[in-house]
C-alpha positions in Angstrom: -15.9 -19.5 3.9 -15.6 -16.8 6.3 -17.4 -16.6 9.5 -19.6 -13.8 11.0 -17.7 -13.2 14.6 -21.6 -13.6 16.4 -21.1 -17.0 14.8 -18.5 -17.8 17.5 -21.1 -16.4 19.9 -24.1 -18.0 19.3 -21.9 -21.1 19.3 -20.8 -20.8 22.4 -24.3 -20.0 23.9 -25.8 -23.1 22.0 -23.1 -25.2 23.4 -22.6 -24.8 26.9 -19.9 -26.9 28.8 -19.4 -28.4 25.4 -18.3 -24.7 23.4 -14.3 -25.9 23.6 -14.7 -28.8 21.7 -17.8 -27.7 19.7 -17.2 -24.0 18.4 -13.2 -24.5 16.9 -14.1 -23.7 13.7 -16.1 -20.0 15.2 -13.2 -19.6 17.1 -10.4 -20.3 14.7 -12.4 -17.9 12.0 -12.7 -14.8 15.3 -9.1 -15.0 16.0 -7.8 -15.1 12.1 -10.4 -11.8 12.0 -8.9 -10.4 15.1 -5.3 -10.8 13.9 -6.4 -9.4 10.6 -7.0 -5.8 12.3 -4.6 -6.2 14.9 -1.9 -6.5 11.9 -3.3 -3.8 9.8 -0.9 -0.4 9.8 -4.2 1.7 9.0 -6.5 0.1 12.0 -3.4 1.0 14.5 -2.8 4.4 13.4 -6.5 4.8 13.7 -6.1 3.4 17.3 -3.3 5.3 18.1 -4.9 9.0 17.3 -8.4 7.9 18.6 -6.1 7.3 22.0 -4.4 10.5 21.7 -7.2 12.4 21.6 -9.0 11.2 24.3 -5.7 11.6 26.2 -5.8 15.3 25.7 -9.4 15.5 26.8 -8.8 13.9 29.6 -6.1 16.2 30.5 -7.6 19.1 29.9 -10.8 18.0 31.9 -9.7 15.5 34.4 -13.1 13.1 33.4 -12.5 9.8 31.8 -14.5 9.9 28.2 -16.9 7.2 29.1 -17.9 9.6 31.9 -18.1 12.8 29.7 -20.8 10.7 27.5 -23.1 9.3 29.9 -26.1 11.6 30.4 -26.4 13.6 33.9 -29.3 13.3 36.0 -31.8 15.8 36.0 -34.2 16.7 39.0 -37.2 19.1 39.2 
């Protein structure tokens, strides 16, 4: 049975202190999901042009993506 990764989350926010002992099945079911994508060619190609890209941006314009997207203040 396969495990939504908010599982491990809620888990861990339920638990407290205790989340290390209680949430090893969320956890073990998160990190099998996380080495899933981190061993699949397709995901790291799609990583590794998504990088790229906002490399060149960033060259070209000198300003970080994040800080391309965030809305600038307007005053009147």
């Amino acid at each position: 049975m396969a495990l939504d990764p908010a599982d491990f989350t809620r888990c861990c926010k339920d638990s407290g202190i205790l989340m290390v002992v209680k949430c090893r099945k969320e956890n073990s079911a998160l990190k099998d999901c996380l080495t899933a994508y981190y061993n699949d060619p397709a995901f790291y190609e799609e990583c590794k042009l998504e990088y790229l890209k906002e490399r060149e941006e960033f060259r070209k314009t000198g300003i970080p993506t994040k800080k391309r997207l965030q809305k600038l203040p307007t005053s009147m």
